[in-house]
N, C-alpha and C positions, 0 to 999 in steps of 0.2 A: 493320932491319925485323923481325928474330926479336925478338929483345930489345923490341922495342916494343908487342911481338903478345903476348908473354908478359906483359908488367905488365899491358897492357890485361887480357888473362886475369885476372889476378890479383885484380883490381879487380872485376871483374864475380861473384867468388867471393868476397871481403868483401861486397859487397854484397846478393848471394844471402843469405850468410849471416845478415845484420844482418835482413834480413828475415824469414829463418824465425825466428829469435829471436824479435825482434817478433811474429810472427803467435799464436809459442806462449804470451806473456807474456798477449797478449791470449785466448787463446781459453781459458787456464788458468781453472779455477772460485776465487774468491775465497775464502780459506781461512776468514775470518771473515762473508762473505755468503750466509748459510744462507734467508731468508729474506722475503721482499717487504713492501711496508706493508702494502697489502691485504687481506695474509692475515694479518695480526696484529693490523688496526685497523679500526675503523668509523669512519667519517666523518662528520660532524654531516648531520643530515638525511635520510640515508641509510639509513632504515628501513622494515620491515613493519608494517603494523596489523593488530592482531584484529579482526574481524565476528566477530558471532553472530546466528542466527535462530532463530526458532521455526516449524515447519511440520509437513506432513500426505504423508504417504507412500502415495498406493493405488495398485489393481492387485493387491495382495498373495496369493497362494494359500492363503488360509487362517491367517496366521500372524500376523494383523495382532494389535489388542490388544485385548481383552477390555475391553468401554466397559462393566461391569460394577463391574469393579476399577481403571479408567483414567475416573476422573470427565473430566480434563484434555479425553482424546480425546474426549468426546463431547460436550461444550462447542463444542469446535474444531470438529467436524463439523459442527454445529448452527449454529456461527455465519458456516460456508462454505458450506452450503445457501439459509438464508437472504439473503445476498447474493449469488448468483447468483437470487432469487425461488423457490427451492423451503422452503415451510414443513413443519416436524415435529417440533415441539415437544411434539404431543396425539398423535403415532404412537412404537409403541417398537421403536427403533432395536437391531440386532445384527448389525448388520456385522461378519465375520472377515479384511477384506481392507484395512483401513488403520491404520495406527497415526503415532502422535507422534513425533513425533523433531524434535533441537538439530540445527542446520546451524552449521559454522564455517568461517570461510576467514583466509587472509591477505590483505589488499590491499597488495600490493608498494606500493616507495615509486614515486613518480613516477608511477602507474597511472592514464591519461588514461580520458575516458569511452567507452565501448563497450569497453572492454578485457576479454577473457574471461579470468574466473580459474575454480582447480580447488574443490570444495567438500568436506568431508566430512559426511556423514550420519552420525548414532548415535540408535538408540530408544530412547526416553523411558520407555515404559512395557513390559509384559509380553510384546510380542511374540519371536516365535522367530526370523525372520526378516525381512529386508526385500529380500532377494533377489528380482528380476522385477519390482520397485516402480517407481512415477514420485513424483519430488517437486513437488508442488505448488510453484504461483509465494508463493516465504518472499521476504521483506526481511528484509537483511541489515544489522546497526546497529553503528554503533563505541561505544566507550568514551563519546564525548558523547550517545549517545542518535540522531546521521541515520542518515537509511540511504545508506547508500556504494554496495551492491550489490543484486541482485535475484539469484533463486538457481530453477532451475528445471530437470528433463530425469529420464532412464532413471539411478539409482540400482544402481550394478554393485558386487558385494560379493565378496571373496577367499574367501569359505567356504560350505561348506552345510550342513543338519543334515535328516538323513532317522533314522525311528523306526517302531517297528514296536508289536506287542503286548506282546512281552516284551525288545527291546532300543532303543536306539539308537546313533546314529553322528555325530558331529558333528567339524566340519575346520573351522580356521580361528575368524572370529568374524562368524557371518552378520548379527549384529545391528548392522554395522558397516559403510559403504558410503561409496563416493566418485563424486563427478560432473567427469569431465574438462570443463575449460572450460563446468561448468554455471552460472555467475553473470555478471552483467554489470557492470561499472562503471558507478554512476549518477553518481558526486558525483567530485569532482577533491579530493585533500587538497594545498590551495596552501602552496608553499615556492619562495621566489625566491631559487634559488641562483645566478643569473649575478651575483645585485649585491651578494654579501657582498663585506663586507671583513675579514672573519677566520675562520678556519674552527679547531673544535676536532675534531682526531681521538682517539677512545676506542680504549683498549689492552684486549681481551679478556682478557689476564689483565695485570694489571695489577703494574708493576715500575720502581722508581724506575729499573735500569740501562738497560733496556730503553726507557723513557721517553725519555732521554738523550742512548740509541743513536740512538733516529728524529730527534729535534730536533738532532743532528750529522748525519746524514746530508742532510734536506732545508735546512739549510743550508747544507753543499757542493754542493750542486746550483744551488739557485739564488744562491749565492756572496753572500749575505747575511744577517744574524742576523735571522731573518725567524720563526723556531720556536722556540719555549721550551716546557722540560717544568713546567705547572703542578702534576701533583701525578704520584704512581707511576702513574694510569693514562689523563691526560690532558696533550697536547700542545697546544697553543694557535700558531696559523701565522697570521701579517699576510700578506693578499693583497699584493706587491708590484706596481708598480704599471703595469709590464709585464703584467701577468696579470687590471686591474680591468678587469670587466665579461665575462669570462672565464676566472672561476670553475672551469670544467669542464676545461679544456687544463691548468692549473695542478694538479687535482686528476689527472689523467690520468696526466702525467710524473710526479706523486710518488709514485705506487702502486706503480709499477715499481723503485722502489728499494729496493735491498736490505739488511735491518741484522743481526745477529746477534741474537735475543731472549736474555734472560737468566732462570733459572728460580730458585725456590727447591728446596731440597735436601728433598725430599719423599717421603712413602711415603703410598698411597691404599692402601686396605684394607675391599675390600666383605663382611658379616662372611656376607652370605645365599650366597653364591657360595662362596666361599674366595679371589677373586682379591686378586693381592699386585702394584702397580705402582710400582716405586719408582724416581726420576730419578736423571741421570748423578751428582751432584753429593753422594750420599747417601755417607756416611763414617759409620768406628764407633770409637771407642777401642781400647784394649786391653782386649780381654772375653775370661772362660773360657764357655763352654756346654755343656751338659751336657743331653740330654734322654732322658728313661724312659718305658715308659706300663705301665701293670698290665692284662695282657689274659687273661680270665679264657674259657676257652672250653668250655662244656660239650655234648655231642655225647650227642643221646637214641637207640639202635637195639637195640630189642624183640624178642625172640624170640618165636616159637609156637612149645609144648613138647606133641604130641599122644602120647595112647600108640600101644601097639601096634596093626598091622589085624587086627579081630575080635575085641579086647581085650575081655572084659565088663565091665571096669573099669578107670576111670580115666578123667581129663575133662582137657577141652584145658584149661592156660593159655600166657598170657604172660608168660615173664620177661625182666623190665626188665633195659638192658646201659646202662651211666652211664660216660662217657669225659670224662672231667676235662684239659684241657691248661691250663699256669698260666705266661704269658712276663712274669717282672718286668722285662723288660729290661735284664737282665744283659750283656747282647750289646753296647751301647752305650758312646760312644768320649763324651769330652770333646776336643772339638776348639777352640783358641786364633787368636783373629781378633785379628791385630796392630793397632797403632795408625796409624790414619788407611787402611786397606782401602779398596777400591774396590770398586764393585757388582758388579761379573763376579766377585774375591776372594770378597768375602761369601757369594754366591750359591752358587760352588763348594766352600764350608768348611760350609755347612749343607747341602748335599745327599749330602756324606759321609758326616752324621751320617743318613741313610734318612730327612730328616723332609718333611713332605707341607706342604702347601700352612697345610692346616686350623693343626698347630702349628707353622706359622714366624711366624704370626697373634701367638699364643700369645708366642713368642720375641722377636719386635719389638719387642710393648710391653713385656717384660720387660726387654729391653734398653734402651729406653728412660727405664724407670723408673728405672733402673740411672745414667741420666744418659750414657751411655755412646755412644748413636745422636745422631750432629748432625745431625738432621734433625727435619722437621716431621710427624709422624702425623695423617692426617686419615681418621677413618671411616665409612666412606658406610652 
Protein backbone atom coordinates (compact mmCIF):
# COMPACT_ATOMS: atom_id res chain seq x y z
CA UNK A 1 0.00 0.00 0.00
CA UNK A 2 3.07 2.45 0.73
CA UNK A 3 4.67 1.83 -2.30
CA UNK A 4 1.45 2.28 -4.31
CA UNK A 5 0.66 5.61 -2.45
CA UNK A 6 4.17 6.79 -3.43
CA UNK A 7 4.08 6.22 -7.28
CA UNK A 8 0.69 7.47 -7.25
CA UNK A 9 2.50 10.59 -5.54
CA UNK A 10 4.90 10.63 -8.04
CA UNK A 11 2.67 10.88 -10.86
CA UNK A 12 0.53 13.59 -9.65
CA UNK A 13 4.19 15.57 -9.46
CA UNK A 14 4.92 14.70 -13.17
CA UNK A 15 1.86 15.83 -14.00
CA UNK A 16 1.74 19.03 -11.83
CA UNK A 17 4.80 19.61 -13.37
CA UNK A 18 3.91 19.16 -17.17
CA UNK A 19 1.45 21.53 -16.45
CA UNK A 20 3.29 24.44 -15.13
CA UNK A 21 5.41 24.04 -18.08
CA UNK A 22 2.71 24.19 -20.30
CA UNK A 23 0.93 27.13 -18.50
CA UNK A 24 4.59 29.06 -18.77
CA UNK A 25 5.08 28.10 -22.59
CA UNK A 26 1.70 29.50 -23.06
CA UNK A 27 1.69 32.60 -21.15
CA UNK A 28 5.52 33.49 -22.40
CA UNK A 29 5.35 36.65 -24.94
CA UNK A 30 6.27 35.47 -28.38
CA UNK A 31 9.85 36.57 -29.02
CA UNK A 32 9.04 37.57 -32.70
CA UNK A 33 5.24 38.92 -32.08
CA UNK A 34 5.78 42.41 -31.36
CA UNK A 35 2.86 43.58 -33.12
CA UNK A 36 -1.00 43.16 -34.11
CA UNK A 37 -2.49 43.87 -37.87
CA UNK A 38 -4.39 46.51 -36.82
CA UNK A 39 -2.08 48.58 -35.68
CA UNK A 40 0.13 48.27 -38.77
CA UNK A 41 -2.71 47.96 -41.47
CA UNK A 42 -5.91 49.57 -42.74
CA UNK A 43 -8.29 47.63 -44.12
CA UNK A 44 -9.98 48.42 -47.34
CA UNK A 45 -12.88 50.61 -46.65
CA UNK A 46 -12.10 51.51 -43.50
CA UNK A 47 -11.80 55.08 -43.72
CA UNK A 48 -12.47 58.86 -42.65
CA UNK A 49 -13.74 61.58 -45.04
CA UNK A 50 -13.04 65.28 -45.07
CA UNK A 51 -16.10 67.73 -44.83
CA UNK A 52 -15.54 71.31 -45.11
CA UNK A 53 -17.79 74.38 -44.77
CA UNK A 54 -18.23 77.82 -44.99
CA UNK A 55 -20.02 79.73 -42.13
CA UNK A 56 -20.78 82.69 -39.92
CA UNK A 57 -19.62 82.99 -36.27
CA UNK A 58 -21.86 85.76 -34.01
CA UNK A 59 -22.30 86.73 -30.71
CA UNK A 60 -18.75 87.77 -30.73
CA UNK A 61 -17.43 90.69 -28.05
CA UNK A 62 -16.16 92.93 -30.38
CA UNK A 63 -13.69 90.84 -32.21
CA UNK A 64 -15.50 89.76 -35.07
CA UNK A 65 -14.10 91.06 -38.69
CA UNK A 66 -14.01 94.19 -39.91
CA UNK A 67 -16.67 94.07 -43.20
CA UNK A 68 -14.57 96.93 -44.31
CA UNK A 69 -11.51 94.84 -45.20
CA UNK A 70 -13.66 91.38 -45.10
CA UNK A 71 -15.79 91.91 -48.43
CA UNK A 72 -16.49 87.95 -48.07
CA UNK A 73 -18.10 88.61 -44.52
CA UNK A 74 -20.38 91.13 -45.54
CA UNK A 75 -21.80 89.35 -48.53
CA UNK A 76 -22.41 86.34 -46.08
CA UNK A 77 -24.25 88.67 -43.82
CA UNK A 78 -26.26 90.09 -46.36
CA UNK A 79 -27.17 86.98 -47.91
CA UNK A 80 -28.24 85.51 -44.13
CA UNK A 81 -30.32 88.41 -43.60
CA UNK A 82 -32.02 88.32 -46.50
CA UNK A 83 -33.31 84.88 -46.24
CA UNK A 84 -34.45 84.94 -42.91
CA UNK A 85 -36.64 88.37 -44.84
CA UNK A 86 -34.51 91.03 -43.26
CA UNK A 87 -33.40 93.46 -46.23
CA UNK A 88 -30.04 95.76 -46.08
CA UNK A 89 -28.56 96.10 -48.85
CA UNK A 90 -29.38 100.45 -48.91
CA UNK A 91 -28.33 100.40 -44.98
CA UNK A 92 -24.48 100.55 -43.93
CA UNK A 93 -23.72 97.73 -42.01
CA UNK A 94 -20.67 97.61 -39.16
CA UNK A 95 -21.06 94.99 -37.16
CA UNK A 96 -17.95 93.98 -34.57
CA UNK A 97 -19.66 90.81 -33.42
CA UNK A 98 -19.36 88.26 -36.31
CA UNK A 99 -16.94 87.04 -38.54
CA UNK A 100 -16.23 84.27 -41.26
CA UNK A 101 -14.66 81.32 -40.69
CA UNK A 102 -14.01 77.38 -42.61
CA UNK A 103 -15.62 74.61 -40.56
CA UNK A 104 -13.94 71.02 -41.13
CA UNK A 105 -14.72 67.69 -39.70
CA UNK A 106 -13.99 64.17 -40.25
CA UNK A 107 -16.95 61.71 -41.12
CA UNK A 108 -15.80 58.49 -39.70
CA UNK A 109 -16.18 55.44 -41.83
CA UNK A 110 -19.39 53.73 -41.31
CA UNK A 111 -21.08 57.07 -39.85
CA UNK A 112 -24.96 56.33 -40.02
CA UNK A 113 -27.38 59.26 -40.10
CA UNK A 114 -28.01 61.34 -36.89
CA UNK A 115 -24.57 60.55 -35.82
CA UNK A 116 -22.82 63.54 -33.96
CA UNK A 117 -19.47 64.38 -34.98
CA UNK A 118 -16.86 67.04 -33.37
CA UNK A 119 -16.11 70.15 -35.83
CA UNK A 120 -13.30 72.61 -35.94
CA UNK A 121 -13.78 76.37 -36.52
CA UNK A 122 -10.80 78.66 -37.88
CA UNK A 123 -11.51 82.66 -39.00
CA UNK A 124 -11.39 83.46 -42.31
CA UNK A 125 -10.75 86.94 -42.01
CA UNK A 126 -9.33 89.64 -39.50
CA UNK A 127 -10.86 88.94 -36.48
CA UNK A 128 -9.10 88.39 -32.96
CA UNK A 129 -11.16 86.30 -31.53
CA UNK A 130 -14.08 83.84 -31.84
CA UNK A 131 -14.11 83.04 -28.22
CA UNK A 132 -18.14 83.37 -26.61
CA UNK A 133 -19.36 82.79 -30.53
CA UNK A 134 -22.19 80.64 -31.86
CA UNK A 135 -21.79 79.07 -35.21
CA UNK A 136 -24.37 79.39 -37.37
CA UNK A 137 -26.30 76.34 -39.22
CA UNK A 138 -22.91 75.59 -42.15
CA UNK A 139 -23.23 72.59 -44.46
CA UNK A 140 -20.83 70.60 -44.55
CA UNK A 141 -19.62 68.95 -48.21
CA UNK A 142 -17.17 66.11 -49.28
CA UNK A 143 -14.75 65.93 -51.88
CA UNK A 144 -17.85 65.26 -54.51
CA UNK A 145 -19.51 68.47 -53.63
CA UNK A 146 -22.99 66.61 -51.04
CA UNK A 147 -23.37 67.77 -47.96
CA UNK A 148 -22.79 64.74 -45.57
CA UNK A 149 -23.29 66.92 -42.42
CA UNK A 150 -24.84 70.09 -41.09
CA UNK A 151 -22.60 71.93 -38.43
CA UNK A 152 -24.10 74.22 -35.68
CA UNK A 153 -23.70 75.10 -31.60
CA UNK A 154 -21.35 77.46 -28.81
CA UNK A 155 -17.85 77.63 -30.62
CA UNK A 156 -15.28 76.91 -27.30
CA UNK A 157 -11.67 78.02 -28.10
CA UNK A 158 -8.27 76.98 -25.90
CA UNK A 159 -6.99 80.65 -25.81
CA UNK A 160 -7.59 84.27 -25.27
CA UNK A 161 -6.13 87.53 -26.13
CA UNK A 162 -6.81 90.66 -23.94
CA UNK A 163 -4.80 94.26 -24.70
CA UNK A 164 -4.57 97.26 -23.40
CA UNK A 165 -3.25 100.94 -24.46
CA UNK A 166 0.26 100.25 -24.36
CA UNK A 167 0.50 96.23 -24.19
CA UNK A 168 -1.02 93.06 -24.94
CA UNK A 169 -1.41 89.43 -23.81
CA UNK A 170 -2.33 86.56 -25.84
CA UNK A 171 -2.34 82.52 -24.81
CA UNK A 172 -3.05 80.00 -27.18
CA UNK A 173 -4.75 80.65 -30.67
CA UNK A 174 -8.22 82.23 -29.97
CA UNK A 175 -8.84 82.57 -33.49
CA UNK A 176 -9.21 78.88 -33.47
CA UNK A 177 -12.28 76.79 -31.97
CA UNK A 178 -13.88 73.44 -31.77
CA UNK A 179 -17.65 72.17 -31.40
CA UNK A 180 -17.92 68.83 -29.39
CA UNK A 181 -20.52 66.82 -31.34
CA UNK A 182 -21.48 70.10 -33.07
CA UNK A 183 -22.55 68.42 -36.74
CA UNK A 184 -25.04 65.98 -37.70
CA UNK A 185 -24.79 63.29 -40.06
CA UNK A 186 -27.07 63.90 -43.00
CA UNK A 187 -26.07 61.53 -45.77
CA UNK A 188 -24.76 57.72 -45.28
CA UNK A 189 -21.36 57.10 -47.31
CA UNK A 190 -22.65 53.42 -48.57
CA UNK A 191 -19.97 50.38 -48.57
CA UNK A 192 -21.33 46.83 -48.45
CA UNK A 193 -18.75 45.13 -46.43
CA UNK A 194 -20.68 41.95 -45.47
CA UNK A 195 -20.55 40.80 -49.28
CA UNK A 196 -16.97 41.13 -50.23
CA UNK A 197 -15.16 38.53 -51.36
CA UNK A 198 -11.80 39.91 -51.15
CA UNK A 199 -10.47 42.42 -48.94
CA UNK A 200 -7.11 44.34 -49.53
CA UNK A 201 -5.28 45.34 -46.33
CA UNK A 202 -2.81 48.64 -46.76
CA UNK A 203 0.54 48.58 -44.77
CA UNK A 204 1.19 52.21 -43.16
CA UNK A 205 4.64 51.94 -43.83
CA UNK A 206 5.09 49.88 -46.34
CA UNK A 207 7.65 46.80 -46.62
CA UNK A 208 7.98 43.93 -48.80
CA UNK A 209 9.22 41.66 -45.35
CA UNK A 210 6.69 42.90 -43.38
CA UNK A 211 4.16 42.35 -46.30
CA UNK A 212 5.06 38.72 -46.23
CA UNK A 213 4.98 38.59 -42.45
CA UNK A 214 1.12 39.34 -42.34
CA UNK A 215 0.18 37.04 -45.56
CA UNK A 216 2.18 34.04 -43.42
CA UNK A 217 0.61 34.75 -40.54
CA UNK A 218 -3.32 35.06 -41.79
CA UNK A 219 -2.72 32.11 -43.50
CA UNK A 220 -1.75 30.04 -40.42
CA UNK A 221 -4.81 31.11 -38.98
CA UNK A 222 -7.19 30.34 -41.27
CA UNK A 223 -4.85 27.18 -42.32
CA UNK A 224 -5.16 28.14 -46.02
CA UNK A 225 -3.34 30.09 -48.77
CA UNK A 226 -6.02 32.56 -48.59
CA UNK A 227 -3.30 36.04 -48.39
CA UNK A 228 -0.77 37.00 -50.78
CA UNK A 229 1.39 40.06 -50.55
CA UNK A 230 0.85 42.08 -53.81
CA UNK A 231 3.33 44.63 -53.61
CA UNK A 232 5.51 46.05 -50.27
CA UNK A 233 2.51 47.69 -48.97
CA UNK A 234 -0.55 45.75 -49.91
CA UNK A 235 -1.77 42.28 -48.94
CA UNK A 236 -4.81 41.05 -50.98
CA UNK A 237 -7.08 38.09 -48.60
CA UNK A 238 -9.91 35.74 -50.60
CA UNK A 239 -12.79 35.76 -48.24
CA UNK A 240 -12.83 31.90 -47.51
CA UNK A 241 -15.81 30.49 -47.60
CA UNK A 242 -16.60 29.90 -43.96
CA UNK A 243 -16.46 33.51 -43.48
CA UNK A 244 -18.86 34.62 -46.97
CA UNK A 245 -21.30 37.03 -45.97
CA UNK A 246 -19.33 37.64 -42.86
CA UNK A 247 -17.03 39.74 -43.73
CA UNK A 248 -16.77 41.51 -40.16
CA UNK A 249 -16.10 38.03 -37.87
CA UNK A 250 -13.29 37.30 -40.42
CA UNK A 251 -11.82 40.90 -40.37
CA UNK A 252 -12.13 40.71 -36.44
CA UNK A 253 -10.02 37.44 -35.67
CA UNK A 254 -7.40 38.77 -38.28
CA UNK A 255 -6.66 41.97 -36.44
CA UNK A 256 -5.62 40.27 -33.49
CA UNK A 257 -2.84 38.65 -34.96
CA UNK A 258 0.32 39.14 -34.29
CA UNK A 259 3.54 39.61 -36.77
CA UNK A 260 6.81 41.22 -36.34
CA UNK A 261 7.16 44.46 -38.77
CA UNK A 262 10.24 45.02 -40.49
CA UNK A 263 11.84 48.49 -40.87
CA UNK A 264 14.39 50.14 -43.04
CA UNK A 265 17.71 51.17 -41.46
CA UNK A 266 16.95 54.79 -41.26
CA UNK A 267 17.93 58.18 -39.74
CA UNK A 268 15.15 61.01 -39.79
CA UNK A 269 16.79 64.37 -39.20
CA UNK A 270 14.46 67.61 -38.60
CA UNK A 271 17.01 70.42 -39.53
CA UNK A 272 14.43 73.36 -37.53
CA UNK A 273 14.63 71.48 -34.34
CA UNK A 274 17.99 69.68 -34.22
CA UNK A 275 16.17 66.31 -33.65
CA UNK A 276 18.27 63.22 -34.65
CA UNK A 277 15.80 59.68 -34.79
CA UNK A 278 17.64 56.94 -35.95
CA UNK A 279 16.27 52.96 -36.10
CA UNK A 280 17.62 49.84 -34.58
CA UNK A 281 19.00 48.59 -37.72
CA UNK A 282 21.43 51.74 -38.50
CA UNK A 283 25.29 50.39 -38.99
CA UNK A 284 28.50 52.48 -39.97
CA UNK A 285 31.68 51.19 -41.43
CA UNK A 286 34.91 51.70 -40.30
CA UNK A 287 35.10 55.57 -39.92
CA UNK A 288 37.77 58.14 -38.19
CA UNK A 289 35.87 61.42 -36.83
CA UNK A 290 37.14 64.16 -35.82
CA UNK A 291 35.14 67.39 -34.94
CA UNK A 292 36.54 71.21 -34.03
CA UNK A 293 34.51 74.49 -34.01
CA UNK A 294 36.42 78.01 -33.80
CA UNK A 295 34.65 80.04 -31.15
CA UNK A 296 35.57 83.32 -30.99
CA UNK A 297 34.18 85.18 -27.81
CA UNK A 298 34.41 88.72 -27.24
CA UNK A 299 33.32 90.10 -23.77
CA UNK A 300 32.61 94.28 -23.77
CA UNK A 301 32.95 95.79 -19.82
CA UNK A 302 33.58 99.70 -19.71
CA UNK A 303 34.87 101.60 -17.00
CA UNK A 304 33.81 105.24 -15.57
CA UNK A 305 37.10 107.07 -14.93
CA UNK A 306 35.77 110.30 -12.85
CA UNK A 307 38.37 112.68 -11.33
CA UNK A 308 38.78 113.77 -8.00
CA UNK A 309 35.75 115.19 -5.41
CA UNK A 310 36.08 119.07 -5.82
CA UNK A 311 38.52 118.67 -8.64
CA UNK A 312 38.25 121.91 -10.92
CA UNK A 313 39.53 119.98 -13.52
CA UNK A 314 39.04 117.03 -15.26
CA UNK A 315 35.85 115.46 -16.96
CA UNK A 316 34.34 112.02 -16.61
CA UNK A 317 35.17 109.23 -19.31
CA UNK A 318 34.74 105.89 -20.09
CA UNK A 319 37.41 103.56 -20.80
CA UNK A 320 36.70 100.62 -22.99
CA UNK A 321 38.07 96.99 -21.24
CA UNK A 322 37.85 94.31 -24.63
CA UNK A 323 38.32 90.57 -23.34
CA UNK A 324 39.09 88.47 -26.19
CA UNK A 325 38.80 84.41 -25.47
CA UNK A 326 39.77 82.31 -28.86
CA UNK A 327 38.80 78.03 -28.34
CA UNK A 328 40.02 76.50 -31.69
CA UNK A 329 39.26 73.39 -30.51
CA UNK A 330 42.36 72.12 -29.55
CA UNK A 331 40.86 70.08 -26.75
CA UNK A 332 39.18 67.57 -29.18
CA UNK A 333 39.81 63.65 -29.46
CA UNK A 334 39.34 61.79 -32.97
CA UNK A 335 37.32 58.96 -31.86
CA UNK A 336 37.19 55.46 -34.29
CA UNK A 337 33.64 53.68 -34.88
CA UNK A 338 34.57 50.20 -35.85
CA UNK A 339 32.93 48.36 -38.68
CA UNK A 340 29.40 47.37 -38.48
CA UNK A 341 28.63 49.57 -34.80
CA UNK A 342 25.51 49.42 -33.45
CA UNK A 343 23.27 52.52 -32.55
CA UNK A 344 23.68 52.47 -28.68
CA UNK A 345 27.94 51.93 -29.98
CA UNK A 346 27.70 55.00 -32.29
CA UNK A 347 25.72 57.15 -30.11
CA UNK A 348 28.22 56.44 -27.23
CA UNK A 349 31.57 57.16 -29.49
CA UNK A 350 30.05 60.60 -30.56
CA UNK A 351 28.94 61.90 -27.25
CA UNK A 352 32.53 61.39 -26.12
CA UNK A 353 33.50 63.60 -28.66
CA UNK A 354 31.15 66.65 -26.47
CA UNK A 355 29.07 67.03 -29.82
CA UNK A 356 25.44 68.31 -29.52
CA UNK A 357 22.72 67.47 -31.36
CA UNK A 358 23.05 70.62 -34.00
CA UNK A 359 26.69 68.89 -35.31
CA UNK A 360 26.01 65.21 -35.15
CA UNK A 361 23.41 66.63 -37.97
CA UNK A 362 26.59 67.86 -39.64
CA UNK A 363 28.44 64.44 -39.05
CA UNK A 364 25.76 62.07 -40.45
CA UNK A 365 25.73 63.37 -43.59
CA UNK A 366 29.39 63.55 -43.66
CA UNK A 367 29.38 60.19 -42.96
CA UNK A 368 27.28 59.42 -45.31
CA UNK A 369 28.83 61.09 -47.96
CA UNK A 370 31.68 59.21 -46.96
CA UNK A 371 29.63 56.02 -48.05
CA UNK A 372 30.44 54.74 -44.81
CA UNK A 373 26.59 54.97 -42.94
CA UNK A 374 24.32 51.89 -44.31
CA UNK A 375 21.47 53.65 -43.93
CA UNK A 376 18.81 55.75 -45.33
CA UNK A 377 19.06 59.76 -44.45
CA UNK A 378 15.71 61.36 -44.70
CA UNK A 379 15.30 65.09 -44.02
CA UNK A 380 12.19 66.63 -42.75
Amino acid sequence: MNRVAALRFDAVKVWLAAGLLIAALLAAPQAHATSRIKDIADFEGVRDNMLVGYGLVVGLQGTGDTLDNAAFTRQSLIGMLERLGVFTRDGTLKPKNIAAVMVTARLPAFARRGTKIDVVVSALGDSSSLNGGTLMVTPLVGADGEVYAVAQGQVGTGGFSASGAASSVTKGVPTSGRIANGANVEREVAFDMASMESVQLTLRNPDFTTARRVAQAVNAYLGTEMARPVDPGTVRLQVPPRYRGDTVSMLTDIEQLRVQPDQLARVVIDERTGTIVMGENVRISTVAIAQGNLTIRITETPQVSQPSPFSATGTTEVVPRTDINVDDGSGSKMSVLSNGVTLQEMVTGLNALGIGPRDLITILQAIKAAGALQAEIEVM
